[in-house]
N, C-alpha and C positions, 0 to 999 in steps of 0.2 A: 121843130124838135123842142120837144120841154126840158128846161134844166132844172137840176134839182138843187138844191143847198144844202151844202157842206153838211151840216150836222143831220141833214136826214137820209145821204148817202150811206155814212160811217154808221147809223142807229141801223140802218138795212142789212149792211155789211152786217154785225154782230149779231142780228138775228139772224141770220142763214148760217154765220159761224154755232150759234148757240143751237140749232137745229140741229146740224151735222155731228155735231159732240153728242147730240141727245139719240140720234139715230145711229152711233157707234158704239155709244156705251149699251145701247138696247140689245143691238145687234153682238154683241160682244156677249153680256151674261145668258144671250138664249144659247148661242153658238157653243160654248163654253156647260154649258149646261145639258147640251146635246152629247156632249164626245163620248164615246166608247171607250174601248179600251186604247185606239189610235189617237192621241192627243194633235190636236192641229196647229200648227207652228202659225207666227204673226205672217207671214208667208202666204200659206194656206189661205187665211184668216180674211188675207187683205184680199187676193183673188175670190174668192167668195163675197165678199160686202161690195166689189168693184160691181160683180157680174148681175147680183139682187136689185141694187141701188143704180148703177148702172152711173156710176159717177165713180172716179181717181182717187183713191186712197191708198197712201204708200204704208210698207211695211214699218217704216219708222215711225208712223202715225196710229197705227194701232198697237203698236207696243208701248208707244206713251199712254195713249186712254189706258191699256190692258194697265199698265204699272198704277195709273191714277187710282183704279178700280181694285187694287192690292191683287190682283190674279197673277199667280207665277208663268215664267216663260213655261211651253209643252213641257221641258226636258225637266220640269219640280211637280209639275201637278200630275197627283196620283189618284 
């Protein structure tokens, strides 16, 4: 079994975090850019990027990217 060193663990770490932010915020202004007249709640939002990506993202985590991105919750965007 290979070990790795510390500092090239945590640089790993933060590229796969910096990927996942980059594949949420994408996923985010297409989704968002899609809606009709039915706006889709971070709810919605997150069961959707779950089922594409096929990896666990909570609701509380696309409402933070969503806020970072200045996009209002469903119940402001018109």
């Amino acid at each position: 079994m290979k070990l790795m060193k510390k500092k090239n663990f945590y640089t790993n770490q933060l590229q796969i975090k910096k990927s996942l932010r980059t594949k949420i915020y994408e996923f985010l202004k297409d989704e968002i850019k899609k809606e009709g007249i039915k706006k889709k709640s971070d709810e919605e939002l997150s069961n959707i990027f779950n089922s594409e990506f096929d990896t666990k993202v909570s609701r509380k985590t696309i409402a933070k990217y969503r806020e970072e991105l200045n996009i209002p919750s469903s119940i402001n965007r018109k």
